[in-house]
Structure formats: structure tokens, C-alpha cells
VEXKE-171350 format. One record per atom (N, C-alpha, C): residue in three letters; atom name; x, y, z. Coordinates in Angstrom, 1 decimal, always signed. Example, Ala and Ser with C-alpha at 12.3 -4.5 7.8 and 13.67 -1.06 7.14 Angstrom:
<nodes>
res	atom	u	v	w
ALA	N	+13.2	-5.7	+7.8 .
ALA	CA	+12.3	-4.5	+7.8 .
ALA	C	+13.2	-3.3	+7.8 .
SER	N	+12.8	-2.2	+7.1 .
SER	CA	+13.7	-1.1	+7.1 .
SER	C	+12.9	+0.0	+7.9 .
</nodes>
This chain:
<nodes>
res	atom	u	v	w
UNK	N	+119.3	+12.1	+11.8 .
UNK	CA	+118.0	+12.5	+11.4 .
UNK	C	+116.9	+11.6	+11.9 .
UNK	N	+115.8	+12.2	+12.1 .
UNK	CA	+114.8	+11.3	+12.8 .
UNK	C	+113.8	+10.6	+11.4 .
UNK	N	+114.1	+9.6	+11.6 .
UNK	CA	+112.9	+8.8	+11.1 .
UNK	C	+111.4	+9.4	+10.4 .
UNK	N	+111.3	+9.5	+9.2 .
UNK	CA	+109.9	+9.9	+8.6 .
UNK	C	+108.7	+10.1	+9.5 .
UNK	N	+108.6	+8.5	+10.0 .
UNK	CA	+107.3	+8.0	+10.3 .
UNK	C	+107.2	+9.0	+11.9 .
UNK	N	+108.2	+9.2	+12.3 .
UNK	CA	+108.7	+9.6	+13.5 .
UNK	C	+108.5	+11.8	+13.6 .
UNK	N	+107.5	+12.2	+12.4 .
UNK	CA	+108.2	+13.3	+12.0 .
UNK	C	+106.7	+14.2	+12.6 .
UNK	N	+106.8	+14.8	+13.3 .
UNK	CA	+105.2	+15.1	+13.3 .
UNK	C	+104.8	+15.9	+11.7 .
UNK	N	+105.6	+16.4	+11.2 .
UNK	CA	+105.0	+17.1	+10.2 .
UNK	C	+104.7	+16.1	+8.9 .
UNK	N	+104.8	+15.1	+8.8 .
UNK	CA	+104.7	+14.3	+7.8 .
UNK	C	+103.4	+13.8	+8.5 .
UNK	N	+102.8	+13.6	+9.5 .
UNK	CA	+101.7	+13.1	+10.6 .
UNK	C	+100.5	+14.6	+9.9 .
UNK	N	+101.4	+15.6	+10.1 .
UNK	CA	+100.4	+16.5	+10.1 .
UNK	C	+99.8	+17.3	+9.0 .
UNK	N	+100.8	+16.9	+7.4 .
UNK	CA	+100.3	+16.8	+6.4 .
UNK	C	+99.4	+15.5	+5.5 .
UNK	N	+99.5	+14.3	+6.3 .
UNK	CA	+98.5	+13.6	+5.9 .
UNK	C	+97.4	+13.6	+6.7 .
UNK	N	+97.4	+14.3	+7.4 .
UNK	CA	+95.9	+14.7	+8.5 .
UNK	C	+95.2	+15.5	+7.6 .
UNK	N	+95.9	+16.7	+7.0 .
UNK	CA	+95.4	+17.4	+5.9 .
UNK	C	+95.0	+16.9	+4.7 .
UNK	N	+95.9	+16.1	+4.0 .
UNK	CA	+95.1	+15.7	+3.1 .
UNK	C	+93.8	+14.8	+3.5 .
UNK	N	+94.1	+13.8	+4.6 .
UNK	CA	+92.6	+13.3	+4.9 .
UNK	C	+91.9	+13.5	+4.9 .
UNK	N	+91.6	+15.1	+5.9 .
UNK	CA	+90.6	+16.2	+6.1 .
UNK	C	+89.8	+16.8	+4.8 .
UNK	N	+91.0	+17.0	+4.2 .
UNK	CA	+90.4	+16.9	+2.7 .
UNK	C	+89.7	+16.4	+1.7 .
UNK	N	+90.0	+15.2	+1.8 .
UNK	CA	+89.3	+14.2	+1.1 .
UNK	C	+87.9	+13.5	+1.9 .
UNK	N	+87.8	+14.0	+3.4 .
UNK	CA	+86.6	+13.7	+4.1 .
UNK	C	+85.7	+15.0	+3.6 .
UNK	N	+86.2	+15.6	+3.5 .
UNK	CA	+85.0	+17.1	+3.1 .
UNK	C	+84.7	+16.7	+1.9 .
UNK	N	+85.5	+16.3	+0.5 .
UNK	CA	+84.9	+15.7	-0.5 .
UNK	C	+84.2	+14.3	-0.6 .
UNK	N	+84.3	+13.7	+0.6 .
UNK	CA	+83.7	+12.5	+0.7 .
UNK	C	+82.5	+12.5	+1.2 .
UNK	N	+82.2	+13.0	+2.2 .
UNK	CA	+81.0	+14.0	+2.9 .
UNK	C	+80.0	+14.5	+2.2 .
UNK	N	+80.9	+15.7	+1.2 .
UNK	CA	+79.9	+16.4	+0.6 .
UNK	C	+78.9	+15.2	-0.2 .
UNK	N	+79.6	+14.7	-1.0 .
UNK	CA	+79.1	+13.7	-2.0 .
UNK	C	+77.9	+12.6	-0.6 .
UNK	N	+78.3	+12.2	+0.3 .
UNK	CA	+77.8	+11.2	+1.1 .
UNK	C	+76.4	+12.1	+2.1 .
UNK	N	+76.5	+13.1	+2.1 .
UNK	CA	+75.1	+13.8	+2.7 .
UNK	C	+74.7	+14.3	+1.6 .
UNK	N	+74.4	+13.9	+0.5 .
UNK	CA	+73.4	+14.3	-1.0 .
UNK	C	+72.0	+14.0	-0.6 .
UNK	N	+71.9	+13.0	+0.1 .
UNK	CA	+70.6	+12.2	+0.0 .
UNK	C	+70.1	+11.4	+1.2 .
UNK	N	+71.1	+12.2	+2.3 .
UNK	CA	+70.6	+11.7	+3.8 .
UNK	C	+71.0	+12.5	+4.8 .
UNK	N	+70.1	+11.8	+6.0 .
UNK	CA	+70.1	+13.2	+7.0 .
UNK	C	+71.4	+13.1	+7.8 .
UNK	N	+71.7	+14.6	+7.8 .
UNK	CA	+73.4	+14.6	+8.0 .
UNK	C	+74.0	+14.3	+8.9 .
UNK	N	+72.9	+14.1	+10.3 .
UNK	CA	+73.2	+13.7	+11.8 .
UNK	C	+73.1	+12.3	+11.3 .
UNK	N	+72.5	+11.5	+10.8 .
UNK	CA	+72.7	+10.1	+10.2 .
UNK	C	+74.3	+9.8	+9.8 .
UNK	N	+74.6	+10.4	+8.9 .
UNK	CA	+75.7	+10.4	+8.0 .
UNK	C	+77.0	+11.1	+9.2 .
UNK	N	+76.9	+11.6	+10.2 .
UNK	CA	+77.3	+11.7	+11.4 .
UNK	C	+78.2	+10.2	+11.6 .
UNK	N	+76.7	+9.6	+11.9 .
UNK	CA	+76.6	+8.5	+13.3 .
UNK	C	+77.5	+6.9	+12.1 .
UNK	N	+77.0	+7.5	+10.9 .
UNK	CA	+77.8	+5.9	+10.1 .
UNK	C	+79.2	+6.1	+10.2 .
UNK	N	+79.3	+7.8	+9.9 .
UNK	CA	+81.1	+7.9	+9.9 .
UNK	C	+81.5	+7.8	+11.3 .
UNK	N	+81.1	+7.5	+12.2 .
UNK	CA	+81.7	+7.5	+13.7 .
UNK	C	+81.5	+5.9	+13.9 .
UNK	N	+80.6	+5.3	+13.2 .
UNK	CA	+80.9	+3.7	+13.6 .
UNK	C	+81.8	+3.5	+12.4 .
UNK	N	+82.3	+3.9	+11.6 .
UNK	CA	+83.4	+3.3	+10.7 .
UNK	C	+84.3	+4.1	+11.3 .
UNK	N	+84.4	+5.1	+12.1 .
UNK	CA	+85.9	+5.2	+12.5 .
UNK	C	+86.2	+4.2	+13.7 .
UNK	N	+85.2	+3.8	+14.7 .
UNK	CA	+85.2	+3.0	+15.7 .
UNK	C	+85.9	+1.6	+15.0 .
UNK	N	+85.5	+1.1	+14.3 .
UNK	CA	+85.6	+0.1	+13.6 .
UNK	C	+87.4	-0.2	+13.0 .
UNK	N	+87.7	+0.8	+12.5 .
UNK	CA	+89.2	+1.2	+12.2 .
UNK	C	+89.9	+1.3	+12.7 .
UNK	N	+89.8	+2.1	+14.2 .
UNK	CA	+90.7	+2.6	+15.2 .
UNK	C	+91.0	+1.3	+16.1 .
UNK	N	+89.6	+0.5	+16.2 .
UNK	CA	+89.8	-0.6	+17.2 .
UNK	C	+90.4	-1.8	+16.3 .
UNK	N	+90.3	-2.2	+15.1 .
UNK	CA	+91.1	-3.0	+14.2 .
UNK	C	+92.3	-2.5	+14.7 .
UNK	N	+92.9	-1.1	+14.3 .
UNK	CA	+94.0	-1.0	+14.1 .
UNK	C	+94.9	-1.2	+15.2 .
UNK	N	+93.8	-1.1	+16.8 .
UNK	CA	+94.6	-0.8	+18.3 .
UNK	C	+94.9	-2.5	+18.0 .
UNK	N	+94.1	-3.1	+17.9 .
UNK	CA	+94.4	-5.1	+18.1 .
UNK	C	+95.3	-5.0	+17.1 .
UNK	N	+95.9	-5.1	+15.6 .
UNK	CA	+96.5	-5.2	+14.5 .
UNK	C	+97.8	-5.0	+15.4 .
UNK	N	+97.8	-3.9	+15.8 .
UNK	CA	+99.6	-3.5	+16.2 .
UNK	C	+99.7	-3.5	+17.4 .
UNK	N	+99.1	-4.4	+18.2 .
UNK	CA	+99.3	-4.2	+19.5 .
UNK	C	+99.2	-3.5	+20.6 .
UNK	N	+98.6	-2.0	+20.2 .
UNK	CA	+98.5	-1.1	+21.1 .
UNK	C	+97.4	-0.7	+22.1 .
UNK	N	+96.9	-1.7	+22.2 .
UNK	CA	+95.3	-2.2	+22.8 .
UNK	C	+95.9	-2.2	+24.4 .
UNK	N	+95.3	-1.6	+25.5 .
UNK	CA	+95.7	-1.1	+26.6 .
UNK	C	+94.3	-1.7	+27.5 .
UNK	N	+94.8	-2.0	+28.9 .
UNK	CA	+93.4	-2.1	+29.4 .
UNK	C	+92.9	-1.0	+29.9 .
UNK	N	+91.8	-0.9	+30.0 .
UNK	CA	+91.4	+0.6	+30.3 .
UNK	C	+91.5	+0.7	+31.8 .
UNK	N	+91.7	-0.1	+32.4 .
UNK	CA	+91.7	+0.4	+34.1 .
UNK	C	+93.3	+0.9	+34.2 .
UNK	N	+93.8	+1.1	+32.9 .
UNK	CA	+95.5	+2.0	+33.4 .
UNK	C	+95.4	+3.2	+33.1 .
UNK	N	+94.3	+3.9	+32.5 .
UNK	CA	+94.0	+4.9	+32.1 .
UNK	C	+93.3	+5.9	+33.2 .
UNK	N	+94.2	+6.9	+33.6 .
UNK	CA	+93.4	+7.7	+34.6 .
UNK	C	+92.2	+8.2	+34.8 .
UNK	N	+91.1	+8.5	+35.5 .
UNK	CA	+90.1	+9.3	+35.6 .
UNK	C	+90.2	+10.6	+34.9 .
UNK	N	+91.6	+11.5	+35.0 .
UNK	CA	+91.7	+12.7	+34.4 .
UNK	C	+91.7	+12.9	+33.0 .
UNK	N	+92.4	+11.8	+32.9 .
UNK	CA	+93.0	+11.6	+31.3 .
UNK	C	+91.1	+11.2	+30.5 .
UNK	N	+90.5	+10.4	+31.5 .
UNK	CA	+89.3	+9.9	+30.6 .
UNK	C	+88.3	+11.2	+30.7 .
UNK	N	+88.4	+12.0	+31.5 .
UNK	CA	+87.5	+13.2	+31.2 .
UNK	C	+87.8	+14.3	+30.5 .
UNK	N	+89.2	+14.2	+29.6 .
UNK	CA	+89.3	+15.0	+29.3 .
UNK	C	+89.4	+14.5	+27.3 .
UNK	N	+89.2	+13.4	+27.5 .
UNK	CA	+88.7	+12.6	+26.6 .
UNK	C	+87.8	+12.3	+26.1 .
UNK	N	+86.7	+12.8	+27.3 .
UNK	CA	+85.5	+12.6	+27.3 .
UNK	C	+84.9	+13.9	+26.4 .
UNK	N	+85.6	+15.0	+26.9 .
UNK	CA	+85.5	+16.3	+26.9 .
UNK	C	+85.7	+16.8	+25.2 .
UNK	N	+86.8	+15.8	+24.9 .
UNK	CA	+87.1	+15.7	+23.3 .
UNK	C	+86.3	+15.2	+22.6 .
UNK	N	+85.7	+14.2	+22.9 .
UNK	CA	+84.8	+13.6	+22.0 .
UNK	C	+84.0	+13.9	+22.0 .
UNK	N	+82.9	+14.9	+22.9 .
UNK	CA	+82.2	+15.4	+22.8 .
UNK	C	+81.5	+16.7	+21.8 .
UNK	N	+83.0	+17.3	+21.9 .
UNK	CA	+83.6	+18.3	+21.3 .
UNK	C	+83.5	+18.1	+19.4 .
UNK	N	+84.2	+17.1	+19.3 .
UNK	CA	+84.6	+16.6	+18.3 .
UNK	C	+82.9	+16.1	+17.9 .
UNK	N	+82.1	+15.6	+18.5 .
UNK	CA	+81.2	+14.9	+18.3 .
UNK	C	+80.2	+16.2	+18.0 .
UNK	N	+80.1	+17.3	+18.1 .
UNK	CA	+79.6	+18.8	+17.9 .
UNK	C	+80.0	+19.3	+16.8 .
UNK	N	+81.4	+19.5	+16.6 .
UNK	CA	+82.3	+19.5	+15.6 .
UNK	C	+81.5	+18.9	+14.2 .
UNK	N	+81.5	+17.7	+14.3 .
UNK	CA	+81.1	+16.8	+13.1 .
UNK	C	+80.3	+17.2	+12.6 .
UNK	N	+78.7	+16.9	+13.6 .
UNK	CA	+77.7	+17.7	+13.2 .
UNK	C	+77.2	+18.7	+12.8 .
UNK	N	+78.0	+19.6	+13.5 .
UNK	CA	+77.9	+21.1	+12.9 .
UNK	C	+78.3	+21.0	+11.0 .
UNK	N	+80.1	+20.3	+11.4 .
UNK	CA	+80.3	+20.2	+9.8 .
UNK	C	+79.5	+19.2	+8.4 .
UNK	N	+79.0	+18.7	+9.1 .
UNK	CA	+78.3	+17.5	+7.9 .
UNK	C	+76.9	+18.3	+7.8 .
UNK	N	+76.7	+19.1	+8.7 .
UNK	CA	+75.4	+20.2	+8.4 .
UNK	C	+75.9	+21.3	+7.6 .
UNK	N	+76.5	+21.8	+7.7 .
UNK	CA	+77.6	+22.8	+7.0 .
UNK	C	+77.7	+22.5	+5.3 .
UNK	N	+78.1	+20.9	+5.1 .
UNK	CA	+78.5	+20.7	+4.4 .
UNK	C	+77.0	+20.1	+3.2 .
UNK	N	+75.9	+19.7	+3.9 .
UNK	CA	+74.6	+19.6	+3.5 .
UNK	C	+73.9	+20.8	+3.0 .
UNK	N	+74.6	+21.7	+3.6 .
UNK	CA	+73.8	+23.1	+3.0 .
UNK	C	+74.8	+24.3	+2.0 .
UNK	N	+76.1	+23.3	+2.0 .
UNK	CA	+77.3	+24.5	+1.6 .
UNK	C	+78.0	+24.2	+0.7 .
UNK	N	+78.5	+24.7	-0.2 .
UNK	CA	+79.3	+24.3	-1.1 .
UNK	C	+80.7	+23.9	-0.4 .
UNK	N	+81.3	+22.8	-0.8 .
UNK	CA	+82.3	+22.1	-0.1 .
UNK	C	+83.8	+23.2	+0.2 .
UNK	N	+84.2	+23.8	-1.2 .
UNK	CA	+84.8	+24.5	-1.2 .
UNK	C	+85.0	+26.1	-0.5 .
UNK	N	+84.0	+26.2	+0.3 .
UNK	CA	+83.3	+26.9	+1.5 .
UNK	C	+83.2	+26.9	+2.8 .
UNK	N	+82.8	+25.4	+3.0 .
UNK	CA	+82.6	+25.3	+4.2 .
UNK	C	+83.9	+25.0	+5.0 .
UNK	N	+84.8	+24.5	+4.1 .
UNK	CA	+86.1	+23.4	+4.4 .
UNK	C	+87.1	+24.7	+5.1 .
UNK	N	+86.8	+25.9	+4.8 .
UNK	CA	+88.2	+26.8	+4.7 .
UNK	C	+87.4	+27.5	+5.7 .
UNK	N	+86.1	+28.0	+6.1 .
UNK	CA	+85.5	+28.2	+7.5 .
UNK	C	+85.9	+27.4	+8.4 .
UNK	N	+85.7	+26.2	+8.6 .
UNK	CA	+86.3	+25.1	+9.5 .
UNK	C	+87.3	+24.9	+9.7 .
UNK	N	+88.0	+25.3	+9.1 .
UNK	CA	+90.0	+25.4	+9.2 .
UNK	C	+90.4	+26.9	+10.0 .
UNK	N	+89.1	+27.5	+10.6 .
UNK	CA	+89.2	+29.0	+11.3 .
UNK	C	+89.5	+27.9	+12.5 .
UNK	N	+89.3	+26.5	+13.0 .
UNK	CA	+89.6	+25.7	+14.1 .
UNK	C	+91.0	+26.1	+14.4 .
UNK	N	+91.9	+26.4	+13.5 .
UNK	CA	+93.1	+26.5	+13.4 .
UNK	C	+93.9	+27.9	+13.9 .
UNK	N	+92.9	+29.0	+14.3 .
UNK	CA	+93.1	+30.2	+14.3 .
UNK	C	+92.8	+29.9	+15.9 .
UNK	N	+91.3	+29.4	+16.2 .
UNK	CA	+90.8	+29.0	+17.9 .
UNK	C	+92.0	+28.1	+18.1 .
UNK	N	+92.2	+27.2	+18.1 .
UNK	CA	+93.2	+26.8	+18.6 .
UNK	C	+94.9	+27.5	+19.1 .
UNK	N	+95.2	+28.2	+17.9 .
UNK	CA	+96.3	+28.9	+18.5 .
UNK	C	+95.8	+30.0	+20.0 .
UNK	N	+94.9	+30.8	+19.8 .
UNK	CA	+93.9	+31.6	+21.1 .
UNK	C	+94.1	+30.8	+21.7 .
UNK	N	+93.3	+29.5	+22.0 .
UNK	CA	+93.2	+29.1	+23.2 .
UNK	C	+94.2	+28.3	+23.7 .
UNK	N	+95.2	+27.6	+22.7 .
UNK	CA	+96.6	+27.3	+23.5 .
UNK	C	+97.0	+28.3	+24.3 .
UNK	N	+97.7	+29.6	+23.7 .
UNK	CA	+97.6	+30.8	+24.4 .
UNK	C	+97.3	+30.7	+25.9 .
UNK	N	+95.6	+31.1	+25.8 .
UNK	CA	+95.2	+31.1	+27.1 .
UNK	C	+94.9	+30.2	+28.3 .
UNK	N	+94.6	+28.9	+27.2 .
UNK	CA	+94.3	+27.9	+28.4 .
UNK	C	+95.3	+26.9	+29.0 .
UNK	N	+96.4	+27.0	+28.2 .
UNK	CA	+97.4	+26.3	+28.0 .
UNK	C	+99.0	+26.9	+28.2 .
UNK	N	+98.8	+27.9	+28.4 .
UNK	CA	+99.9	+29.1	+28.3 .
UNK	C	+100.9	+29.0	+27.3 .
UNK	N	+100.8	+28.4	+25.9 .
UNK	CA	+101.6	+28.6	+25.1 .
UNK	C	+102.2	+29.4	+24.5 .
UNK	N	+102.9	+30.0	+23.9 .
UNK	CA	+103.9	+31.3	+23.3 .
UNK	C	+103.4	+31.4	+22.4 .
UNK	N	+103.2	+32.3	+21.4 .
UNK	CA	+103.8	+32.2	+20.3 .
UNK	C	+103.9	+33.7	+20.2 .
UNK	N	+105.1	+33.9	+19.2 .
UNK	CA	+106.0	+34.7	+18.5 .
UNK	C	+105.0	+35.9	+17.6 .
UNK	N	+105.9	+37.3	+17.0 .
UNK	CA	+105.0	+38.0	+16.2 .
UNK	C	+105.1	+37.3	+15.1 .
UNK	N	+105.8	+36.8	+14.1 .
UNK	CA	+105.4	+35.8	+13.0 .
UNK	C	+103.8	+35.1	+13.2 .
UNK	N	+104.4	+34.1	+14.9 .
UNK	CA	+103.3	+33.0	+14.5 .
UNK	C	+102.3	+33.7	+14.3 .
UNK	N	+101.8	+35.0	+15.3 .
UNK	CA	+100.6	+35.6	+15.1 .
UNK	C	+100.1	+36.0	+13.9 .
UNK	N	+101.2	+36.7	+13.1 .
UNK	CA	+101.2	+37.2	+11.3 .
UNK	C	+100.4	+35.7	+11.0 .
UNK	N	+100.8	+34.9	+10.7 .
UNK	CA	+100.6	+33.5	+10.4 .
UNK	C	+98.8	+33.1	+11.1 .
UNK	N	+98.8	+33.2	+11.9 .
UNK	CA	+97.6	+33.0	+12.2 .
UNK	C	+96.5	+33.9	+11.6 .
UNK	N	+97.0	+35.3	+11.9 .
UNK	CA	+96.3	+36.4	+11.1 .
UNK	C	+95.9	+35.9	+9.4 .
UNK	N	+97.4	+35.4	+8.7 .
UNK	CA	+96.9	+35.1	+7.5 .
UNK	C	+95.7	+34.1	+7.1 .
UNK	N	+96.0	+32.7	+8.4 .
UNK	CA	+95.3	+31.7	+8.4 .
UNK	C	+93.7	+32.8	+8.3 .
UNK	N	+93.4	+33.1	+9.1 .
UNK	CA	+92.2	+33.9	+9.3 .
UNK	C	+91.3	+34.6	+8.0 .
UNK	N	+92.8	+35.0	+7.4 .
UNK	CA	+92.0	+36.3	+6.3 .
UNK	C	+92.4	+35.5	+5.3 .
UNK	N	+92.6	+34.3	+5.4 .
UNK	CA	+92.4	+33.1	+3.6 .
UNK	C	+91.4	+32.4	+3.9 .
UNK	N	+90.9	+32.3	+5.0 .
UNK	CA	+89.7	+31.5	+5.3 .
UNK	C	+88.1	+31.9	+4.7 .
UNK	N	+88.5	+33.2	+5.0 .
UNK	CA	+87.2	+34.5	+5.0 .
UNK	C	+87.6	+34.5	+3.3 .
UNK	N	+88.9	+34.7	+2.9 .
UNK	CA	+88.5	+35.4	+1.6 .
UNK	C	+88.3	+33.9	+0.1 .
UNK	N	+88.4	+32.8	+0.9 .
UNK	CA	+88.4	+31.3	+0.5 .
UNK	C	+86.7	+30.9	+0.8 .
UNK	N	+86.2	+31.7	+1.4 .
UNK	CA	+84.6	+31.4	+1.9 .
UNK	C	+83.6	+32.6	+1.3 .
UNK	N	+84.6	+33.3	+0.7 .
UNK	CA	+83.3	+34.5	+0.3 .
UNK	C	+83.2	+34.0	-1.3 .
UNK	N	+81.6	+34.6	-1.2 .
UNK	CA	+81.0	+34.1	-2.6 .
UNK	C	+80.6	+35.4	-3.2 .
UNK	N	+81.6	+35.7	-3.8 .
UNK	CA	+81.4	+37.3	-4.8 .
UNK	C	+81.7	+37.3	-6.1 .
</nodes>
């Protein structure tokens, strides 16, 4: 049997709850500031974390081993991600949390599409059912009636 730590889905349920507790952390932390602000603090405390934690355990790399491909497409992510944020910490300035959070998790529906296409991934008529539901709990998790 493989190892916990070793499990992606153990990886991928504490991503969720983190995700979660950043939308309730958020919400409460853009009350009373401007949300591209509240952006830019949470991106120097993630910098701050990630680079502790690369020196802590050793996994600090020099960057000239890292390909040109690999860094543009990193580049590409973070940019992304860095769109992402903003969009959601605006989202989340103007939205009730329990709202915005289950819109944003539609990332999960784009994602399967574009593995699909840009990536040629499979998936199955379940996964699709599955996606479908992701989709129509998101909408009916975001409507205010």
C-alpha cells in the first residue's frame, strides 16, 4: 500500500479544505481594504512560506536547471493564477462567500474541457456525468432565491 503522504488524494483533499478556509479568510480580510491590496499581501505571504519551506527541506534548486519551457509555462501559470486571485478577492468583496466559492470551483468543470482539448486527456461517460453534476451544484449552490 502506498504511503499516505504519498497519496494524491489525501494532497487533494487538503487543497480543498485550504481553499476553503482561504475563501473564509478572505472574505473576513477584504472587509475594509482594497481587494487588489489584499491580493498583493496574500501573494507576499505565500512567497514567504513557499521559500521557507523550499530552504527547510531542502528542495531549493538553482534556477539555471530549470528549462526555458518549463519557466514559460510557469510564467503562464502565474499569471493566470495571479488573474484568478483578483478576480476572486473581488468576487469575494462584493459576494457573499458562500457564493462566490462554488462559482469558482466551475474552475473544475474548465479544467476537465480543457484537459480534453489541450491536453488530450480521456475521460469516460461517468467522468462527464460527474462534471455535469460539478456544474449544476455550482449554479444551484450560487443561486440566491
Amino acid at each position: 500500500m502506498k504511503p499516505l503522504l504519498q497519496s494524491w488524494q489525501l494532497w487533494a483533499l487538503l487543497s480543498a479544505a485550504f481553499a476553503a478556509l482561504t475563501a473564509i479568510f478572505a472574505k473576513v480580510g477584504v472587509e475594509n481594504v482594497n481587494s487588489d491590496f489584499a491580493t498583493f499581501v496574500r501573494t507576499v505571504v505565500i512567497l514567504c512560506v513557499v521559500g521557507i519551506l523550499l530552504v527547510a527541506t531542502g528542495q531549493w534548486q538553482s534556477p539555471a536547471s530549470v528549462s526555458g519551457r518549463t519557466y514559460l509555462f510557469l510564467l503562464f501559470s502565474g499569471m493566470a493564477t495571479g488573474a484568478s486571485w483578483l478576480c476572486y478577492f473581488r468576487a469575494l468583496q462584493l459576494g457573499d462567500a458562500a457564493r462566490v466559492a462554488p462559482i469558482d470551483k466551475l474552475s473544475v468543470v474548465l479544467v476537465a474541457v480543457f484537459a480534453v482539448v489541450f491536453l488530450g486527456e480521456k475521460l469516460s461517460g461517468p467522468n462527464w456525468l460527474g462534471v455535469a453534476f460539478i456544474a449544476a451544484g455550482a449554479v444551484l449552490v450560487a443561486y440566491k432565491g
